[in-house]
C-alpha positions as CSV (number, residue, x, y, z in Angstrom):
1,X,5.9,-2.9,-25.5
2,X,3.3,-4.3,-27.8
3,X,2.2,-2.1,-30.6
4,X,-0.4,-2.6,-33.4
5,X,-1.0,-0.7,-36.9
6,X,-1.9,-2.4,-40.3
7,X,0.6,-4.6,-40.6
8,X,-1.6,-7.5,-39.0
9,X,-5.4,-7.6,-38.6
10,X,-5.6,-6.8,-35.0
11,X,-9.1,-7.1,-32.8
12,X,-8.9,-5.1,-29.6
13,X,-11.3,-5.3,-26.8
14,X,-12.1,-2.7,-24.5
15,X,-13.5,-2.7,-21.5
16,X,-14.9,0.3,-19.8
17,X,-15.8,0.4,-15.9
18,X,-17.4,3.6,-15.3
19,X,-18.9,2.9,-11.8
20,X,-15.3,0.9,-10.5
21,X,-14.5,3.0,-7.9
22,X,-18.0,3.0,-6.3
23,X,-18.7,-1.0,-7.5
24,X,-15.5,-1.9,-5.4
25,X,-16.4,0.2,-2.6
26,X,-19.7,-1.6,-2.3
27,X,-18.5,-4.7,-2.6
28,X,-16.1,-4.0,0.0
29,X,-18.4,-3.8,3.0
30,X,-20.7,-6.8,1.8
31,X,-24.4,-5.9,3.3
32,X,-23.5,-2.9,5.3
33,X,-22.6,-0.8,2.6
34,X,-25.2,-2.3,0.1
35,X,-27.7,-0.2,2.1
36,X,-26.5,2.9,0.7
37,X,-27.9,2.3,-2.9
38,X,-30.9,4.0,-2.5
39,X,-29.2,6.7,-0.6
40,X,-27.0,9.6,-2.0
41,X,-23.1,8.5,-1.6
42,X,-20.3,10.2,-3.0
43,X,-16.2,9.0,-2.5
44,X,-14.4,12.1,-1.3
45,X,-10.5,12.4,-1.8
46,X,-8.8,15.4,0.4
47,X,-7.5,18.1,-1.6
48,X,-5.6,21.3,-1.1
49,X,-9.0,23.5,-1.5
50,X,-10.9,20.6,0.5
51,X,-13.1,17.5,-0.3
52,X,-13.6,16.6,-3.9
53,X,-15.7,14.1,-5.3
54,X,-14.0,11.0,-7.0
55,X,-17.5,9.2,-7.5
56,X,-20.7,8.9,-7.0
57,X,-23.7,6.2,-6.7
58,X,-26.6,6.7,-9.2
59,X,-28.5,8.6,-6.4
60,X,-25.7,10.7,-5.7
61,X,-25.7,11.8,-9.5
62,X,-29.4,12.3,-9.8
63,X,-29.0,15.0,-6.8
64,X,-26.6,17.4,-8.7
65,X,-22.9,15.4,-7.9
66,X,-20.4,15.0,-10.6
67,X,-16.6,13.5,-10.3
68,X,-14.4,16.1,-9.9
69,X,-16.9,18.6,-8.1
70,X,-15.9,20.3,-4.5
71,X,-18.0,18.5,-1.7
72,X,-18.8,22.0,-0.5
73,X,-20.8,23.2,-4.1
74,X,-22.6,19.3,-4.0
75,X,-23.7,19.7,-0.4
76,X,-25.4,23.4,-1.6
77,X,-27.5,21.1,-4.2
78,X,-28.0,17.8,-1.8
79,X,-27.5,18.9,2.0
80,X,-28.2,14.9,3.1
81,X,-24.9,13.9,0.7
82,X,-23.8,10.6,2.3
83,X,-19.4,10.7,1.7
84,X,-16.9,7.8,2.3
85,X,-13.2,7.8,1.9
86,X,-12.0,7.0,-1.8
87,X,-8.9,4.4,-2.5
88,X,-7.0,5.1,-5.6
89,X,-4.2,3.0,-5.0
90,X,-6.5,0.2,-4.1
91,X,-8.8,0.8,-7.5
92,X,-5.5,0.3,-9.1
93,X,-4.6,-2.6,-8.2
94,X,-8.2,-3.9,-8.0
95,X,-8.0,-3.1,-11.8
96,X,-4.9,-5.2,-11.9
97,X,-6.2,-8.3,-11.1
98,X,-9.1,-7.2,-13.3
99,X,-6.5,-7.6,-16.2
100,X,-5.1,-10.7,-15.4
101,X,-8.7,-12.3,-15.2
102,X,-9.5,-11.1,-18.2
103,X,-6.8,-12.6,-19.7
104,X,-9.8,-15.2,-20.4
105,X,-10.9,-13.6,-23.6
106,X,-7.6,-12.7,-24.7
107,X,-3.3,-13.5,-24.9
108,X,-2.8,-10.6,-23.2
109,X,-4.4,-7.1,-21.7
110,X,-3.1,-3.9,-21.0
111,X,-4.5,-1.5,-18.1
112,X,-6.2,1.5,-19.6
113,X,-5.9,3.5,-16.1
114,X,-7.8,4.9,-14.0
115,X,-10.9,2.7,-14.9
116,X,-10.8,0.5,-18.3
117,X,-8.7,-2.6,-20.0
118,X,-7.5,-3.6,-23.2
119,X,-7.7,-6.8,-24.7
120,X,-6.3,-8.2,-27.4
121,X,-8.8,-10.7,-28.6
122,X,-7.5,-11.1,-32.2
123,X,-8.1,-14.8,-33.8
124,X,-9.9,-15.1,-30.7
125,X,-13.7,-14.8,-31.2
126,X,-14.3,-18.1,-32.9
127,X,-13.9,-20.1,-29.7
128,X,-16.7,-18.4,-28.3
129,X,-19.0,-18.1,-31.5
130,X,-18.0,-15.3,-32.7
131,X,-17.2,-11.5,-31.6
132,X,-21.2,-10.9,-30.4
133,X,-20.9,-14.0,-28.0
134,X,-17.9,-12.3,-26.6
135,X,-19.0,-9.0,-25.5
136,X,-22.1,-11.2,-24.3
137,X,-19.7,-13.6,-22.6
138,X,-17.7,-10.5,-20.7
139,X,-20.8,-8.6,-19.9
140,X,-22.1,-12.0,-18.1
141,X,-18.9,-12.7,-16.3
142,X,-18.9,-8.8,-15.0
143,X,-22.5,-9.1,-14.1
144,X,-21.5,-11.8,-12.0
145,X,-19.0,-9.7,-9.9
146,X,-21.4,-7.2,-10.0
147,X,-19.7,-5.1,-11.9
148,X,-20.9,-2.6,-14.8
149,X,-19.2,-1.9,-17.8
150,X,-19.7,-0.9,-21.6
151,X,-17.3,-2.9,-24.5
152,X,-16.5,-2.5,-28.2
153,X,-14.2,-4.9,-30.5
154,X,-12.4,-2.4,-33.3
155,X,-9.0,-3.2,-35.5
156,X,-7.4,-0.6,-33.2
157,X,-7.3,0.6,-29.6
158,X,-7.9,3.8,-30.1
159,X,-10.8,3.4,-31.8
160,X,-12.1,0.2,-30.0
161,X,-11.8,3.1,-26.1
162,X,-13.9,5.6,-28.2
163,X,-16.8,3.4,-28.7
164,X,-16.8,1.9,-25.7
165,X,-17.0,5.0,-23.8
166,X,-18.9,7.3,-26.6
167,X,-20.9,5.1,-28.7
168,X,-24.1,2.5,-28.3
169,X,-23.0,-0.5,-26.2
170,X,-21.1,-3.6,-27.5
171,X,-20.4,-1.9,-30.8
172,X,-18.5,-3.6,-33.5
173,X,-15.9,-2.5,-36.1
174,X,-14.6,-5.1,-38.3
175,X,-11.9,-3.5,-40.3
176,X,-10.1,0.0,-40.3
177,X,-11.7,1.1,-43.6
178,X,-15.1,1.2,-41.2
179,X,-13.5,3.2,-38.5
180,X,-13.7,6.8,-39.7
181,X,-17.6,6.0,-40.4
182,X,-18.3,4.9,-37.0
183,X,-16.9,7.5,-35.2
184,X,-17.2,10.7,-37.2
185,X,-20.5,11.3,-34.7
186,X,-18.6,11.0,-31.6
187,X,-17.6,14.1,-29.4
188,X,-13.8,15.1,-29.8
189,X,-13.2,13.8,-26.1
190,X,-13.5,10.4,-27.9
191,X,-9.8,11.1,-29.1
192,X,-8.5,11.3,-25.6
193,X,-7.3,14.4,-25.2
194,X,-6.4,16.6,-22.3
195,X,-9.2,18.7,-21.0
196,X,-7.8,22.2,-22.2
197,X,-7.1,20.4,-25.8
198,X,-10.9,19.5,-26.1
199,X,-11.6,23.0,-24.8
200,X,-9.5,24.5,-27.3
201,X,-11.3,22.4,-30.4
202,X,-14.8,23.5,-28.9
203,X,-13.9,26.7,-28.7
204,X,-13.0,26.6,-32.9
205,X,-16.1,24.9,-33.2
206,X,-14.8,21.5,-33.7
207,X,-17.2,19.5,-31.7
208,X,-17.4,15.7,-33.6
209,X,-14.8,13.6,-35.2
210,X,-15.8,14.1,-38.2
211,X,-16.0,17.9,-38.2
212,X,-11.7,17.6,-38.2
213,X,-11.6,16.6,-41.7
214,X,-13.6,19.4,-42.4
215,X,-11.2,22.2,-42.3
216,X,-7.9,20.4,-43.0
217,X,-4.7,18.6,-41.3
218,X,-2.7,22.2,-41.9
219,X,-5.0,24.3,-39.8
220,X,-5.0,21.6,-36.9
221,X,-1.3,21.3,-37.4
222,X,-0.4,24.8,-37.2
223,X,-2.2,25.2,-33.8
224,X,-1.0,22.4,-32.1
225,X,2.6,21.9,-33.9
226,X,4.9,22.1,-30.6
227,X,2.6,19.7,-28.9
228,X,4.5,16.4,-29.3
229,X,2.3,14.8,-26.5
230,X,-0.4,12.3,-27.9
231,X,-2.6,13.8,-25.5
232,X,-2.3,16.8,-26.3
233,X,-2.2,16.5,-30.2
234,X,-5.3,15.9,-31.7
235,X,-3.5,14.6,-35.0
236,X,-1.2,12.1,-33.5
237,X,-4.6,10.9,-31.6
238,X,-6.5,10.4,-34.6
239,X,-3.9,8.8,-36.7
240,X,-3.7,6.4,-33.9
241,X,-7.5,5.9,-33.7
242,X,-7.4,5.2,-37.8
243,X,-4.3,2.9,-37.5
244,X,-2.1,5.1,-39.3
245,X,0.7,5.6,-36.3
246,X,1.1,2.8,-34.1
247,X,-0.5,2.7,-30.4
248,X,2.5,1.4,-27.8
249,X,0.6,-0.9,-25.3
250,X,2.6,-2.3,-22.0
251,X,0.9,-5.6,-21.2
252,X,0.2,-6.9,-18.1
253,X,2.3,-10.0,-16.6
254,X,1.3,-12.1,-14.0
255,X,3.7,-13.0,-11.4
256,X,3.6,-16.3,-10.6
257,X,4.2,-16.9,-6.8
258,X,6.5,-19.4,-6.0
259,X,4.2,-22.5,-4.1
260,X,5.2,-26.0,-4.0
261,X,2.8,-28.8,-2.4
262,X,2.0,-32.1,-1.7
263,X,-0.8,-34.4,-1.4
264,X,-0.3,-37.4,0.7
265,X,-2.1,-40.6,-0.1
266,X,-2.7,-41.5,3.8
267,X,-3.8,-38.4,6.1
268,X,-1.1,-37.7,8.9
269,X,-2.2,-36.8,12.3
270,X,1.0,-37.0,14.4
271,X,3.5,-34.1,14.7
272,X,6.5,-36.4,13.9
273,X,5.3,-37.1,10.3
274,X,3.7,-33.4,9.5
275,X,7.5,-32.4,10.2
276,X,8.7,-34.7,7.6
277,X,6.4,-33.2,5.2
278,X,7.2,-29.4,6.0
279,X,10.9,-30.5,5.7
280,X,10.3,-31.7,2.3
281,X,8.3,-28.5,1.8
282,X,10.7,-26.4,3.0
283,X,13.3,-28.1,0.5
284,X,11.0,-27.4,-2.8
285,X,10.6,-24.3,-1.7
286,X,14.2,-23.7,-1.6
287,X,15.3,-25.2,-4.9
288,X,11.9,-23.3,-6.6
289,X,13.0,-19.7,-5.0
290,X,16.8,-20.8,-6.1
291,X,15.8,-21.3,-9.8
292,X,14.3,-17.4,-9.6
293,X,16.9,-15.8,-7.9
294,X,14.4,-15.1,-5.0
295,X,14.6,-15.4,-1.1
296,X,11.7,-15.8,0.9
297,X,10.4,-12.4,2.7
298,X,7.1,-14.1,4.1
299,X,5.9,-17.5,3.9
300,X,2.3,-19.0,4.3
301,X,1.6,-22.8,5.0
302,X,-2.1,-24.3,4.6
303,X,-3.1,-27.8,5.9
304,X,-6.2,-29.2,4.7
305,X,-7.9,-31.5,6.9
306,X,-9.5,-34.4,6.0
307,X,-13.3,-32.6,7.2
308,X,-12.5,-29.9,4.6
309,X,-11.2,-27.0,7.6
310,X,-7.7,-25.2,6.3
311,X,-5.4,-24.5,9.2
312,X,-3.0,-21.6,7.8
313,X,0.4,-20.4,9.6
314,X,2.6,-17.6,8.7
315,X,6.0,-16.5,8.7
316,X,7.8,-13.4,8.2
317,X,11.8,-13.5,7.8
318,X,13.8,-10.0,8.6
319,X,15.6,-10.7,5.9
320,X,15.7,-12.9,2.3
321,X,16.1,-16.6,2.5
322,X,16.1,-19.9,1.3
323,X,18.0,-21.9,4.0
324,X,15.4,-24.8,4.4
325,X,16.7,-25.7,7.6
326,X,15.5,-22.3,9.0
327,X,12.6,-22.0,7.0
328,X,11.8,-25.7,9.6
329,X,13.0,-24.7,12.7
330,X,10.7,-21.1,12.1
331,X,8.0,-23.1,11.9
332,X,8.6,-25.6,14.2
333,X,7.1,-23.2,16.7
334,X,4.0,-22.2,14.7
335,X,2.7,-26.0,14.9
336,X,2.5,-26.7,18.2
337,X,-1.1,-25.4,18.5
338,X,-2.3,-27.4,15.4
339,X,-5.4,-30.0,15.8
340,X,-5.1,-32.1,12.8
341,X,-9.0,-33.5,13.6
342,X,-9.5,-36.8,11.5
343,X,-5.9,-35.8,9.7
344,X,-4.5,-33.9,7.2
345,X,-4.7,-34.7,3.4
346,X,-2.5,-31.9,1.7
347,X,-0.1,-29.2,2.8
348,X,0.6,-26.3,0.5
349,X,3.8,-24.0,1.2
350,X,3.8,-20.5,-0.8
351,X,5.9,-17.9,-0.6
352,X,3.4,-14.7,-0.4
353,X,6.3,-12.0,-0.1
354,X,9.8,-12.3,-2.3
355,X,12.6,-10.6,-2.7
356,X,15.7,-10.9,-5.6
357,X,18.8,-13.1,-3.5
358,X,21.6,-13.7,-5.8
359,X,23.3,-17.2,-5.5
360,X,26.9,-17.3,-3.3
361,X,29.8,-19.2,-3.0
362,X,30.6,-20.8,0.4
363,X,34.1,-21.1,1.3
364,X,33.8,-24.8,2.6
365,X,36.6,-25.0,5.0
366,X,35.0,-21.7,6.6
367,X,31.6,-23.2,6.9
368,X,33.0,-26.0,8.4
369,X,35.1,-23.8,11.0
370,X,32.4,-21.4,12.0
371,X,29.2,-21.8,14.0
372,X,27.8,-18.6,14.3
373,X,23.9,-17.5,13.7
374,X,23.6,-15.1,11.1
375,X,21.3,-11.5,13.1
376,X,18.6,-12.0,10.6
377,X,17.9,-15.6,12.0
378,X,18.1,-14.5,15.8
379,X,15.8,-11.8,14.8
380,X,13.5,-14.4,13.4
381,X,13.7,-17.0,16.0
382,X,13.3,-14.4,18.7
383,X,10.0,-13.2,16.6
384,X,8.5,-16.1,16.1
385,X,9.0,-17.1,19.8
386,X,8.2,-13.8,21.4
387,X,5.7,-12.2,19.3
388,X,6.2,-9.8,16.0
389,X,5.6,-6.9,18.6
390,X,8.3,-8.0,21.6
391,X,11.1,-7.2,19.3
392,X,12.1,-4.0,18.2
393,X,15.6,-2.3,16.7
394,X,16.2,1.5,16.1
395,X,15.9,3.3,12.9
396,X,17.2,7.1,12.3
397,X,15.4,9.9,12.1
398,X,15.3,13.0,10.5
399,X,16.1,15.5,13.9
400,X,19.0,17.2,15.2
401,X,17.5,17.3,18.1
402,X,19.3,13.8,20.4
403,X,16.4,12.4,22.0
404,X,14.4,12.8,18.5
405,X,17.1,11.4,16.2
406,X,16.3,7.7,16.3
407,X,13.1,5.9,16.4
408,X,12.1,2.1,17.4
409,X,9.9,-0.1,15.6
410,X,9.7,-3.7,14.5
411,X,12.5,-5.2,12.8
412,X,10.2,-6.7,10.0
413,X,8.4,-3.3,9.2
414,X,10.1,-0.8,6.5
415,X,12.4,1.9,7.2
416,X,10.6,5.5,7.4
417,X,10.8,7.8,4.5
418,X,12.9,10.4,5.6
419,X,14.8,13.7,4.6
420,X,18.1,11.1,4.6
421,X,20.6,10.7,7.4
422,X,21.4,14.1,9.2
423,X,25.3,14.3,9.6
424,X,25.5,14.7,13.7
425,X,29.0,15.1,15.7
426,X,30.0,12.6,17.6
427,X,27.4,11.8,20.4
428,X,28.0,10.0,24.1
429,X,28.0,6.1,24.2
430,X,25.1,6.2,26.8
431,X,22.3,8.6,26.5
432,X,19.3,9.5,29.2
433,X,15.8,8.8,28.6
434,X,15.1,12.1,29.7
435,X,17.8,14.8,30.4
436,X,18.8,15.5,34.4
437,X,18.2,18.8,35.6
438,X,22.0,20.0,36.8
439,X,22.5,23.1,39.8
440,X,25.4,25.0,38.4
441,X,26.8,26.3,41.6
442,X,29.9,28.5,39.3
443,X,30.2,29.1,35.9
444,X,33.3,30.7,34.1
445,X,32.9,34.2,32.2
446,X,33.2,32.1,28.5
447,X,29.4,30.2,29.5
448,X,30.2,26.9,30.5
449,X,29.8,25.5,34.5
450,X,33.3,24.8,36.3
451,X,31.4,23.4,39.3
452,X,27.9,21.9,38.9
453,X,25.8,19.0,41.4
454,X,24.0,16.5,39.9
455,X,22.3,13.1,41.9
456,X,24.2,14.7,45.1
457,X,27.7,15.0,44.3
458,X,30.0,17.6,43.2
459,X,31.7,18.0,40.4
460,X,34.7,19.8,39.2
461,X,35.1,20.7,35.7
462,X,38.6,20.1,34.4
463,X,38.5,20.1,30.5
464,X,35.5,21.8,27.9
465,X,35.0,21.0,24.5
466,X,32.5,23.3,22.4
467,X,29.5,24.4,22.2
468,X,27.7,22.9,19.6
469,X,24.2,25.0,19.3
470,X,21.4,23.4,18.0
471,X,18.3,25.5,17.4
472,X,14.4,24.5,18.3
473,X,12.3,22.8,15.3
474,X,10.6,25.6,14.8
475,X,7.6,23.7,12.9
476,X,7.3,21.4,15.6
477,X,7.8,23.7,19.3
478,X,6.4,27.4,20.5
479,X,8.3,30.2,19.5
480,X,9.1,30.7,22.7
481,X,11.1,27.2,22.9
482,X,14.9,28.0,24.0
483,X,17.8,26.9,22.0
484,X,20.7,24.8,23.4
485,X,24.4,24.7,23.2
486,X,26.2,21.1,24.0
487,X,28.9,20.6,26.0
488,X,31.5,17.7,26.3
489,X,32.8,18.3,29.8
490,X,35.3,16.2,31.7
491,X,35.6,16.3,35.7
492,X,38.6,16.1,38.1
493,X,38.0,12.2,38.4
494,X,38.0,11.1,34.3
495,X,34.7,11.3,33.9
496,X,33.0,12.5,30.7
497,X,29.4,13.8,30.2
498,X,27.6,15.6,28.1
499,X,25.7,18.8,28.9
500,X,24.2,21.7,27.8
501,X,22.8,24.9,28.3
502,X,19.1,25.7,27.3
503,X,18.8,29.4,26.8
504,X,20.9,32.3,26.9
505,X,20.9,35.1,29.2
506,X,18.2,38.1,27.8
507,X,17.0,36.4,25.1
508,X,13.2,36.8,25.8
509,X,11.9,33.2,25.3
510,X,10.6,30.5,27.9
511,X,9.9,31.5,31.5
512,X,13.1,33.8,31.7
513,X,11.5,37.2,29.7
514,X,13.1,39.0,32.4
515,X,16.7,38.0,31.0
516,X,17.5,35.7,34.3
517,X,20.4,32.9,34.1
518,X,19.5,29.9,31.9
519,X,18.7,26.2,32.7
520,X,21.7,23.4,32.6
521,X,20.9,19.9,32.2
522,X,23.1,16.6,31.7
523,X,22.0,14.7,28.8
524,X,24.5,12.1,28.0
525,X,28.1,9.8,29.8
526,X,30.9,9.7,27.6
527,X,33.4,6.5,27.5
């Protein structure tokens, strides 16, 4: 946490993106989606009472749409509303980078979610001729990502968001003493207040900053005195905008991704010397992921050719590492298709994807003893050989139902979110793809068969364990979906299945309304 008062002359920068979400979007789609400028667009985001607008394009705005409006009520006022998809989550981290790149003007920067940055740009300004060369320097630099945005330099952040979004463009404040002035004509929404709060002041006839000195801190304070959030306390907002109580500001860090490289004086164009190279790779790596802590998740290797073409493999591990050894024989596969044209001048190694791998201690007369490959490098061997999509492994599910209680998917995707692991009894070692249709031919008064046929033979049923009843989903089948009750059934030979029983006599549902026997099927072999 960073914060800033009077204690030290501090010159924050703000940096206000009004049109982000709607810039990035257009930017996204390159020519295609520049034709829509002239046109009325709006970003939609799917809400409980429908569509809502997120943003709009200038067009879009001029025809009656406003963030925050249904779609329904901006169709009634522009029936030829043009609506795309919004991304939040990829805004945000859009905006991210946006605050790393702006560390250019600054030490550090802080997001100012959903659509502005902080900057601090104190003893700063002079390498760029002062602080009116600075907001000219970042408008330039936005203009070229075709961005627009709206800045102001003041001693405090609070005060420095206000006139960026409420007063003329690339506005000034040079010391705190100035603050109150400039702002005492901006709207109370320049404190940044909840949307009830501003309501509220409105609603006393507090409309401008400077109207709350008017009628005292005591009246202010007895209306809001329970409110201890800063958004929701117009006091604690404007002592922060003034400098009196210091602003807490979480700065953004750059992760640094571990890449290690080399540059060879000669270009190599045979296979035998481009493994040397990723074997020496593949050792830097190891020794740079070591010194973090970190095992490699996903690896990416570029080899520039001499004719300026980049060649880029990739690898995905099923687990952390930093064995070089298997970082070289995973690749070993991925090169066989390379064309190394007139040769290749430098090869880069970076690991895109990282995850925290604490250091261990071998037992060395162990190592020596055993042989074995560890799962996690059969699973990436077999990957890289077979394709990501050849190899799968099961993952549980949230059912009680058998054939619903596990799932497969890659071994290199994430687990589901799920409702946690559902506590089953003990199930059959083999289970059917699809459960076998059984002929009961007797069945004892208590419910369960004592003779049944299934693929042609007879059996006789020595030994019953249950039932255990599971119920339909109900949010997932027809109401008229029967329940079952298990079996775990033992015949006159040793052999062990599992069955059950789908339905019960009368109860009304499936094809039996006229309360006729039930179905039996076999479901699973016991060991």
């Amino acid at each position: 946490m960073i914060g800033h008062g009077n204690d030290r002359p501090r010159r924050i920068l703000s940096i206000w993106l009004p049109a982000l979400a709607m810039d990035r979007w257009r930017q996204g789609g390159g020519k295609e989606r520049r034709e829509f400028d002239r046109q009325p667009l709006v970003l939609i985001a799917d809400t409980a009472h429908g569509p809502r607008i997120e943003a709009a394009n200038r067009p879009g705005s001029e025809a009656g749409a406003r963030p925050g409006m249904m779609l329904a009520d901006a169709r009634t006022l522009c029936p030829q509303l043009i609506t795309a998809p919004s991304d939040p989550a990829g805004d945000l981290a859009f905006l991210e980078s946006l605050a790393v790149w702006a560390q250019r003007w600054g030490p550090w920067s802080a997001l100012d979610a959903p659509d502005g940055l902080l900057v601090d740009v104190t003893s700063v300004p002079h390498l760029f001729g002062g602080e009116t060369r600075l907001v000219e320097d970042v408008h330039n630099a936005f203009a070229r990502r075709e961005l627009a945005v709206r800045t102001a330099i003041a001693p405090t952040a609070g005060a420095a968001w206000a006139l960026a979004h409420y007063g003329p463009p690339g506005t000034i404040v040079e010391g705190h003493e100035e603050i109150a002035r400039a702002l005492s004509d901006l709207p109370v929404a320049a404190l940044r207040l909840d949307k009830d709060v501003v309501t509220v002041l409105r609603r006393l006839g507090l409309k401008r900053l400077g109207e709350i000195a008017t009628i005292g801190r005591d009246a202010i304070q007895r209306r809001f005195r329970n409110r201890k959030s800063p958004a929701a306390n117009p006091l604690i907002r404007l002592d922060q905008l003034l400098g009196l109580v210091p602003e807490p500001l979480l700065p953004v860090v750059p992760v640094q991704t571990p890449l290690v490289q080399r540059r060879l004086m000669e270009p190599i164009r045979h296979r035998q010397l481009l493994d040397t190279v990723v074997s020496d790779l593949a050792a830097d790596m190891a020794r740079e992921l070591e010194g973090r802590g970190l095992g490699a998740r996903r690896l990416e290797l570029g080899l520039w050719r001499v004719d300026g073409e980049v060649v880029v493999r990739r690898l995905e591990m099923a687990a952390a590492t930093r064995d070089p050894a298997h970082i070289v024989r995973l690749f070993a596969a991925r090169l066989d298709d390379v064309d190394a044209g007139f040769g290749i001048e430098m090869l880069r190694l970076r690991a895109s994807w990282a995850e925290p791998l604490a250091l261990e201690q071998g037992d060395i007369e162990a190592v020596a003893e055993s042989h074995g490959t560890s799962l996690s490098a059969c699973i990436d061997r077999l990957t890289v050989r077979l394709g990501p999509r050849a190899v799968s492994r099961p993952v549980p599910f949230a059912s009680h139902l058998p054939e619903r209680a596990q799932r497969w998917q890659p071994p290199l995707d994430p687990e589901p979110a799920s409702q946690g692991l559902l506590a089953f009894h003990e199930r059959p070692l083999k289970m059917l793809e699809k459960p076998e249709m059984i002929a009961v031919l007797y069945a004892t008064p208590d419910g369960y068969p004592q003779r049944f046929r299934w693929r042609g033979s007879v059996h006789e049923v020595v030994r019953v364990e249950g039932p255990e009843r599971i119920a339909p989903e109900w949010w997932r089948e027809r109401g008229s979906t029967r329940l079952r009750d298990y079996y775990r059934i033992e015949d006159d030979h040793g052999r062990r299945y599992w069955i059950y029983r789908q339905g019960i006599i009368g109860d009304g549902r499936g094809n039996d309304r006229n309360g006729g026997l039930p179905d039996w099927y076999l479901q699973g072999l016991c060991a």
